[in-house]
N, C-alpha and C positions, 0 to 999 in steps of 0.2 A: 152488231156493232163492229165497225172495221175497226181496226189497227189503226188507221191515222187518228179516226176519234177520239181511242182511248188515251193516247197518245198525249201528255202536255206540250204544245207551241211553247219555244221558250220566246220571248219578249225580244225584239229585235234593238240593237244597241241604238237604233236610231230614235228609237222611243223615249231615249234616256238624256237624248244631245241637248236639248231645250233647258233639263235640268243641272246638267254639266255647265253647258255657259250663263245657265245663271247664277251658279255657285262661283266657276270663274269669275265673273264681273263682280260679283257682290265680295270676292276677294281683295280685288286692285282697289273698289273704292274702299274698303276699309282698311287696306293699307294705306293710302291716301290719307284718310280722315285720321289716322292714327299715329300718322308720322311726324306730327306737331309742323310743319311745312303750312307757310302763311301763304293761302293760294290769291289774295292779292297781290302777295311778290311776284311780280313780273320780271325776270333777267334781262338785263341789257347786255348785248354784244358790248358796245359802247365801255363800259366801265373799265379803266386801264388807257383808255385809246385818248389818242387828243382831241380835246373840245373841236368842234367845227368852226371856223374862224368867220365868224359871222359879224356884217358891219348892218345894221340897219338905222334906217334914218328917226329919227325924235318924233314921239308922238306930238303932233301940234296941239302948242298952248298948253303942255304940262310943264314948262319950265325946266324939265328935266333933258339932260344929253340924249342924242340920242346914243345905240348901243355899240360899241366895239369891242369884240371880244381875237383879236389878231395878235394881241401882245398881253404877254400872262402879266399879271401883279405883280404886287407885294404882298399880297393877302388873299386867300380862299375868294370864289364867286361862286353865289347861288343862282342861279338863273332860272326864275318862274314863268314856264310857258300859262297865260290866263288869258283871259275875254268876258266882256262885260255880261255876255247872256250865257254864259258859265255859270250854272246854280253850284255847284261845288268850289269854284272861285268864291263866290262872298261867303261861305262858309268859312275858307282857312284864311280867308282875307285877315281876319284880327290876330290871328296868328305869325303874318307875314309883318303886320304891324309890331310885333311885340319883336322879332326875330331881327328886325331891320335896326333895334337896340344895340347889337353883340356888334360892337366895333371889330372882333376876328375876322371878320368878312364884309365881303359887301354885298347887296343883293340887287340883283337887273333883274329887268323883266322883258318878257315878249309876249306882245299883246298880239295872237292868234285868228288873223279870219274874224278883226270884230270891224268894225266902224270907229275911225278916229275921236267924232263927236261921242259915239258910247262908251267907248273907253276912257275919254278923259272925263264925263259926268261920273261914271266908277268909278275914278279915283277921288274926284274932288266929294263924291256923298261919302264914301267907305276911308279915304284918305288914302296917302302914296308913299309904300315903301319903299319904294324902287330909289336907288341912287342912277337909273336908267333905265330910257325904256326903249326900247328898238319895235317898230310898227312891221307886224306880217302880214296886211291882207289876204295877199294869194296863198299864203301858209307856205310858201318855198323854202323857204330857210328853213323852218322846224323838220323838215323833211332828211337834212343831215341828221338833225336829233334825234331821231327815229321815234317824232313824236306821233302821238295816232290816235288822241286824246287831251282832251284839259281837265283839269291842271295837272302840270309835270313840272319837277323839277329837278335841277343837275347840280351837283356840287363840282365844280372846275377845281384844280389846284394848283399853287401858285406854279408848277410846271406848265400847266395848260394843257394838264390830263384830267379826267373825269371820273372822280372818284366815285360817285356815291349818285343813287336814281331815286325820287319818289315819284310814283306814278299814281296820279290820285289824288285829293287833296290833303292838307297836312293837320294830324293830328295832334294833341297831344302825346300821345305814344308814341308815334311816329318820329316827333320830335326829341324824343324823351332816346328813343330804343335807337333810332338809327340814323338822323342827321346827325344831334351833338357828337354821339362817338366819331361819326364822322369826320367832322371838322375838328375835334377835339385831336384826332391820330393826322390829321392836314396839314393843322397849326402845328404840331408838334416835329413832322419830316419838313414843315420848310423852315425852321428854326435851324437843322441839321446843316453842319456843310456839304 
């Protein structure tokens, strides 16, 4: 029997790497998962900055303006980037119905990359919240918004800064947790001198 046989090999550290970085990884996502962090929240650069002064032209045949957002209010703007072949659109669609209620605001829309005739059959089957609607087909304009998805939507303030993002379509929770305070803290600084 030699000396190197009798010898135990000890286990080279490289044997062990595979189980290191899977202990690592399996660390970050449970910190992750444990940090009560909503990984649907998306951050917008955007929030703070001034809305992008977007004029677009009136969807044809909805009666409605079309959109100019160049000069702030008197009152908060929601602006719903949507599109008739948006399944997430008529989802929160009855919720924009119910929303388009709250005289604190007012709610436009920007209809995304759809077809004129589609979007306005969408609104006349589902109905029209919009106090305006500004038509994107080439999706140019949402491109200031750092849109990259439907439905989105911005809470402007009557400064014609941009408070508040949902990206996604709108829940109740959503509505509940993070638009009203929203606008609730909107309505409240432009009441302020």
């Amino acid at each position: 029997m030699s000396a190197e046989s009798g010898e135990r090999r000890r286990p080279s550290i490289l044997v062990f790497l595979p189980l290191l970085a899977f202990v690592g990884l399996a660390a970050v996502f449970a910190t992750q998962l444990l940090s009560g962090h909503d990984p649907a929240a998306i951050p917008s650069a955007l929030i703070g900055a001034p809305a992008p002064k977007t004029v677009l032209a009136a969807l044809p045949g909805s009666q409605k303006p079309g959109l100019d957002l160049t000069v702030p209010g008197d009152k908060p703007v929601l602006v719903n980037v949507f599109a008739s072949w948006c399944g997430p659109c008529r989802e929160e669609h009855p919720i924009l119905m119910e929303l388009a209620k709250d005289a604190r605001f007012s709610l436009v829309g920007i209809n995304y990359k759809d077809r004129p005739d589609a979007a306005l059959s969408f609104l006349q089957g589902l109905g029209n919240p919009y106090a305006a609607i500004g038509t994107d087909e080439a999706g140019r304009s949402t491109i200031d918004w750092g849109v990259y998805g439907v439905p989105e939507s911005f809470l402007v303030g009557t400064d014609g800064r941009i408070l508040w993002k949902q990206t996604g379509p709108f829940d109740r929770r959503a509505v509940e947790t993070g638009l009203l305070p929203a606008l609730e803290k909107a309505v409240a600084n432009s009441k302020t001198p």
